[in-house]
C-alpha positions in Angstrom: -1.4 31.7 22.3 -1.0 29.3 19.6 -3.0 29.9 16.3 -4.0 26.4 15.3 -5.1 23.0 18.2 -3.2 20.8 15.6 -0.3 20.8 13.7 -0.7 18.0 11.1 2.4 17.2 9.4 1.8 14.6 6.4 -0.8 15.4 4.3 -1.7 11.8 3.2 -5.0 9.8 4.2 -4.0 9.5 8.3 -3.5 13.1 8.6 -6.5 14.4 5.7 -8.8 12.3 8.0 -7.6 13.4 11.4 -7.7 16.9 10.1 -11.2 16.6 8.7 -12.6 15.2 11.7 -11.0 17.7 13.9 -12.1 20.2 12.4 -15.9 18.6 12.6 -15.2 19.1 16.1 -14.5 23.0 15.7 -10.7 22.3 16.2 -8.3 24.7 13.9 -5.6 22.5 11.7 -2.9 23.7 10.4 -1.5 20.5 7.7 1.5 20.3 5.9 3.9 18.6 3.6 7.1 18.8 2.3 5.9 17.1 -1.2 4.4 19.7 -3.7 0.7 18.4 -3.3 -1.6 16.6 -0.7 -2.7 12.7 -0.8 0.6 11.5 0.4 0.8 8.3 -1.8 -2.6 8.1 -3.1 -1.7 11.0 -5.4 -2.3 11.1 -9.0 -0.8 13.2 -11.8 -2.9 13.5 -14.7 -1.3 12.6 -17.8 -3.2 12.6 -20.9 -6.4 12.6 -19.2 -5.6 9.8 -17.2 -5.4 9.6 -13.3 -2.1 7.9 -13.2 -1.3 6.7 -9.4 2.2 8.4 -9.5 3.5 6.1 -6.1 1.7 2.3 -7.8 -1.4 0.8 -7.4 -4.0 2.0 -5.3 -7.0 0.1 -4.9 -9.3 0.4 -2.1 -11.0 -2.5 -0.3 -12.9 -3.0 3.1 -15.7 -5.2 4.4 -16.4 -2.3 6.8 -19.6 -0.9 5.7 -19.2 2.4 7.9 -15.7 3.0 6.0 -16.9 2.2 2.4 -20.1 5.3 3.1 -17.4 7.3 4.3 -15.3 7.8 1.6 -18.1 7.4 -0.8 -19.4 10.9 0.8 -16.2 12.6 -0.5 -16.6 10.9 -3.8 -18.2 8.1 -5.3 -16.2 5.0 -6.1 -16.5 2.9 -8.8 -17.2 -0.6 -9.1 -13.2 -1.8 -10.5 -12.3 -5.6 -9.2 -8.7 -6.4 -8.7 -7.8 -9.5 -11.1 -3.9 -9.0 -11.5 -2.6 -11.0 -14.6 0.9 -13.1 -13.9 3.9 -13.3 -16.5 5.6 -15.8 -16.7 8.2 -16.0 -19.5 5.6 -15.0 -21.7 2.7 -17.2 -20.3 -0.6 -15.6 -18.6 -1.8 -16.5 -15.6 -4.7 -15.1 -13.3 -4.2 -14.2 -10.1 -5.0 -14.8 -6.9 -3.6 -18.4 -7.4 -7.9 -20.1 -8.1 -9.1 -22.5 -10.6 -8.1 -20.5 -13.6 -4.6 -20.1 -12.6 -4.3 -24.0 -11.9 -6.3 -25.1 -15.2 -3.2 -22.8 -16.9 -0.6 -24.9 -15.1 -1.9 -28.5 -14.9 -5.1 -28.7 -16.9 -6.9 -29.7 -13.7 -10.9 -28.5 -13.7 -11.9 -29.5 -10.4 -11.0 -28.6 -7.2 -10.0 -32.1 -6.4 -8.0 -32.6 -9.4 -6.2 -29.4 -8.0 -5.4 -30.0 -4.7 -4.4 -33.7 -5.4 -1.7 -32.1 -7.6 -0.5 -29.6 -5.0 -0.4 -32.6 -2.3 1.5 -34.8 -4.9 3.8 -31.9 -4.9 4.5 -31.4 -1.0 4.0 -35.1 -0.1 7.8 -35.9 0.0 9.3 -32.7 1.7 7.4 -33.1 5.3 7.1 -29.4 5.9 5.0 -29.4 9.4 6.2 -25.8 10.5 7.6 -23.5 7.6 10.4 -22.3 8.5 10.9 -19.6 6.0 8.9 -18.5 2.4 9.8 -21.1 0.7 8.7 -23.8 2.3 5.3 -21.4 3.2 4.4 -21.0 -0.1 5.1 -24.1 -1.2 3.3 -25.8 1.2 0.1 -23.8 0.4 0.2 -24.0 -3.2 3.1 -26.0 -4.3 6.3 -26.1 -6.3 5.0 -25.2 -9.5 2.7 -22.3 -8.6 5.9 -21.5 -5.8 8.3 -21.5 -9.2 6.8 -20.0 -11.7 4.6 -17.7 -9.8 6.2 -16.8 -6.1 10.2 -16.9 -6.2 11.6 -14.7 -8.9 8.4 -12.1 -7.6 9.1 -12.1 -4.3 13.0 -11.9 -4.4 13.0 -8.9 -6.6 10.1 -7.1 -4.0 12.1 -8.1 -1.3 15.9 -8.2 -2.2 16.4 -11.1 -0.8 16.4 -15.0 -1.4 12.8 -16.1 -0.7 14.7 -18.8 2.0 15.9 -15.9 4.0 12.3 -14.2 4.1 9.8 -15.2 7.1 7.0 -17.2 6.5 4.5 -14.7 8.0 4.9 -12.7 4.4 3.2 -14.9 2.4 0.2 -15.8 4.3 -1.4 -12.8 3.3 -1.8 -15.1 -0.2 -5.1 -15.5 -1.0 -5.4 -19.4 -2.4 -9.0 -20.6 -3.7 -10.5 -23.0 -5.6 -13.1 -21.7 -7.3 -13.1 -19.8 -10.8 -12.9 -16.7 -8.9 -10.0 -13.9 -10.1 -11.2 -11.2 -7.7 -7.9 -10.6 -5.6 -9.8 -9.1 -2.9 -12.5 -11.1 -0.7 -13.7 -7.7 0.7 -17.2 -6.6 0.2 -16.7 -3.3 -0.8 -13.8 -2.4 -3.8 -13.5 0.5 -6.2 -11.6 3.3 -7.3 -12.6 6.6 -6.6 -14.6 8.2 -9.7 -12.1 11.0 -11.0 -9.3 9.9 -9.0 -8.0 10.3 -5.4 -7.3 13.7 -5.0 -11.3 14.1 -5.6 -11.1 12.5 -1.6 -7.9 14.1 -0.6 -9.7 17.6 -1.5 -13.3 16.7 0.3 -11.3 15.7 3.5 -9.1 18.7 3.3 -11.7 21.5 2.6 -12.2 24.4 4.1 -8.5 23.5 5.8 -5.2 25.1 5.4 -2.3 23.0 3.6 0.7 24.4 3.4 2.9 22.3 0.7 6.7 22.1 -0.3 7.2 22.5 3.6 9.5 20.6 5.7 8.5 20.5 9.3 12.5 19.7 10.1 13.8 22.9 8.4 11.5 24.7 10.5 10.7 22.4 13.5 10.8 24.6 16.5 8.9 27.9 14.5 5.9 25.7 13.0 6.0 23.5 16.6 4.7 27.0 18.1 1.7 27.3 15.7 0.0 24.9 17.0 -0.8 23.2 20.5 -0.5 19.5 19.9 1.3 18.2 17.0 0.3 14.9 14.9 3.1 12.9 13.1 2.9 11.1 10.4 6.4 10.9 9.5 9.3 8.4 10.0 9.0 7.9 13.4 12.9 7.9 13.8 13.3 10.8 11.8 11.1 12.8 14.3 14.0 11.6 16.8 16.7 12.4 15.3 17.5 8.9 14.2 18.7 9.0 17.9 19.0 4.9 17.5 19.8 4.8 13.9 17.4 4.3 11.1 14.3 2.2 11.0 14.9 0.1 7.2 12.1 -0.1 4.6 12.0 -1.4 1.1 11.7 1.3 -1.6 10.5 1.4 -4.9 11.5 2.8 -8.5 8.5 4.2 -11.0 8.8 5.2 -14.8 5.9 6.2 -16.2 5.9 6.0 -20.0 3.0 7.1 -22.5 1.6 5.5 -25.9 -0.3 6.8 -28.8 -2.2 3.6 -28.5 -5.8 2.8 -26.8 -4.7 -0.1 -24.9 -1.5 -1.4 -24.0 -1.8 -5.0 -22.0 -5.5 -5.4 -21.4 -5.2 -5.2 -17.7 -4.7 -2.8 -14.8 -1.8 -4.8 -13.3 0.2 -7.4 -14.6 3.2 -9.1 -12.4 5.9 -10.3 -13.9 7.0 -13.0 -12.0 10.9 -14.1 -13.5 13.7 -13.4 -11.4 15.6 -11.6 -14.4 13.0 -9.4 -15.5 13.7 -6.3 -13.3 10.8 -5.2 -12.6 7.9 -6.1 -10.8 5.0 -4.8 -12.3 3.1 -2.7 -15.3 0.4 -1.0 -14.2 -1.7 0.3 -17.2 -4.0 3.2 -15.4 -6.8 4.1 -17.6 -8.5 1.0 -16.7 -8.7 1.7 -12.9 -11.5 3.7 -14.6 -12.4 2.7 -17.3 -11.0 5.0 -19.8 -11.7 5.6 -23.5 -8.8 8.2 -23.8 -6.8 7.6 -27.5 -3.6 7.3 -25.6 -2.4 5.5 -22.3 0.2 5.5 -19.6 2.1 2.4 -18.2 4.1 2.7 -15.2 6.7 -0.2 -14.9 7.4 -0.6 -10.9 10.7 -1.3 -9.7 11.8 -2.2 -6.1 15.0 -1.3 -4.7 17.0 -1.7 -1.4 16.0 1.5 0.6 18.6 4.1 1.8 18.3 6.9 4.1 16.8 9.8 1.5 14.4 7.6 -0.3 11.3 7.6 -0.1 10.0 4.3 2.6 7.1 2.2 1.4 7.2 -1.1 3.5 8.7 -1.6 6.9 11.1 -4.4 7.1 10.0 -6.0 10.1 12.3 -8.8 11.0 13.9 -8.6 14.6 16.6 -5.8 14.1 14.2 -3.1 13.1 11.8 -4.5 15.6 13.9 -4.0 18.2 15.3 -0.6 17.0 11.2 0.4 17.0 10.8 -0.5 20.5 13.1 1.9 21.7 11.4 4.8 19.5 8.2 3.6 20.5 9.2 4.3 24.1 10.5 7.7 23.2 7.1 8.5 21.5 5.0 7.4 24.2 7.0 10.1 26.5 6.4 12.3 24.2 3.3 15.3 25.0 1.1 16.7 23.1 2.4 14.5 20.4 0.1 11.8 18.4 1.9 9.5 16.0 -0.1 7.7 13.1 -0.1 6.3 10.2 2.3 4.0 8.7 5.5 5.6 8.8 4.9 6.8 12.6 3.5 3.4 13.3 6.4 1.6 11.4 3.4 -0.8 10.3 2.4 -2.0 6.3 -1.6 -0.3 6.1 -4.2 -0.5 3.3 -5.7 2.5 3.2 -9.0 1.4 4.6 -6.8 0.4 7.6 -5.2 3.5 7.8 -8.6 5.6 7.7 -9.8 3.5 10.2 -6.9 4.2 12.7 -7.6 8.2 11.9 -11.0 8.3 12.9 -10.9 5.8 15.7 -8.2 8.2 17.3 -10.6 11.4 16.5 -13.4 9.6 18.2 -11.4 8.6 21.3 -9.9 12.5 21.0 -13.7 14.2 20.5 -16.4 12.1 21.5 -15.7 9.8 24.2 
């Protein structure tokens, strides 16, 4: 007989939650990773006593009530707000695009004066049905807010000129007019207090992780462990790559520290010219607050994904659509077999999403 009911291979928040919540239900789990530590993504490496998030940004957000008590019994989160600075050859401006950002471009103070300016902008170009970014964005906010504060961003996260990008991407945009620089409109936002592994280690106690292990070097021996199996993988890596591969964009990190207090005042700051290469600098000790003497910075790059790289965000125009249709159908055929998260899913997640998806499977699994 089998040692383990679940074989959990990713050791990230879809497969910490399932495995938590399994074993609630007196189900053994076996979880594993081929990275050196658990928390998938959410990892952080402490560098001079500060929780640097070693794979960018990680900043959790829900208006689920139920969620946010949930992961505040693992560890109690803090009260950080997201309110992302924009560079722009030098110039500051707050993000998401509010009444700050446009008193910094136009000197407007009202809301009216504001979005008179915007129409004034789009009046002439008749964009009725956007077509692609471009006209998206600029029809929501603009050409001046699309120009300084949209393009050269967006081209260098996506490798592509913003014209040849759906319109679907930008919508997720928040736009207000109010004095409001809170990037989230979620109830509930915070960071957890000590870092993220403090919740990767509540879900995963009392549970054995095996790390540096790859379920592919060993598929059919660690397949007989267990009786069902939950992937959290690259779905079409779990095939074989029987159709080819499923494309993502990637991303490049160098993490750099200073003997200084502060480097940049903020936790994120975008830098939004085309010729700057990268995207970001994220400046980690205020995540939490820190004190420490010194800090870290981590400049974030993004880079055309290639089969070996690590994936971070699907590319989900109709090609790779299509291609994960066909592994969806070989998944579904599959027993014994659960697929989650968002590699196996082939979907972008927040992590409150992602929790979510875990324990709604569990409950459907355990208690219904």
């Amino acid at each position: 007989m089998p040692d383990f009911d679940y074989l959990v291979i990713g050791a990230g928040l879809y497969g910490a939650v399932f495995a938590h919540e399994a074993t609630k239900h007196n189900k053994k789990c076996l979880v594993i990773d081929r990275r050196a530590h658990a928390g998938g993504n959410v990892w952080c490496d402490n560098k001079a006593g500060i929780n640097v998030h070693a794979y960018g940004a990680h900043i959790f957000h829900t208006n689920d009530k139920h969620l946010w008590e949930y992961v505040n019994s693992f560890v109690e989160f803090n009260r950080y707000t997201n309110s992302p600075l924009a560079n722009y050859k030098g110039e500051l401006y707050n993000l998401p695009f509010n009444m700050n950002t446009f008193y910094q471009l136009w000197k407007v103070k009202t809301p009216a004066e504001a979005q008179e300016k915007i129409q004034q902008q789009i009046a002439d170009l008749n964009i009725t049905h956007p077509q692609n970014l471009e006209e998206q964005a600029i029809s929501l906010v603009g050409k001046d807010v699309y120009e300084k504060l949209i393009k050269g961003y967006t081209e260098k996260q996506w490798g592509r000129d913003a014209r040849e990008l759906p319109a679907f991407i930008i919508k997720r945009l928040p736009v207000r007019f109010t004095y409001d620089n809170n990037y989230f409109n979620d109830k509930y936002q915070g960071i957890p207090i000590g870092g993220y592994n403090k919740l990767t280690e509540g879900l995963l106690k009392g549970i054995e992780v095996r790390l540096n292990t790859d379920f592919f070097k060993e598929r059919e021996a660690l397949s007989k462990l267990a009786k069902n199996i939950v992937f959290t993988g690259q779905l079409d890596e779990f095939f074989g790559f029987r159709f080819g591969h499923l494309e993502y964009r990637s991303l490049r990190f160098e993490h750099e520290t200073h003997d200084i207090p502060n480097y940049q005042g903020n936790a994120v700051v975008n830098y939004t010219e085309r010729n700057v290469p990268y995207t970001r600098i994220i400046e980690h000790k205020h995540f939490e607050f820190g004190q420490q003497p010194q800090t870290v910075i981590t400049r974030e790059y993004s880079t055309e994904w290639k089969p070996g790289d690590e994936p971070y965000y699907p590319v989900n125009d109709d090609k790779n659509m299509q291609l994960l249709k066909q592994y969806q159908q070989l998944a579904e055929a599959e027993e014994n077999v659960i697929f989650g998260g968002r590699l196996a899913e082939y979907r972008y997640y927040d992590m409150h999403q992602v929790i979510a998806s875990a324990l709604a499977k569990t409950k459907k699994l355990f208690t219904e």
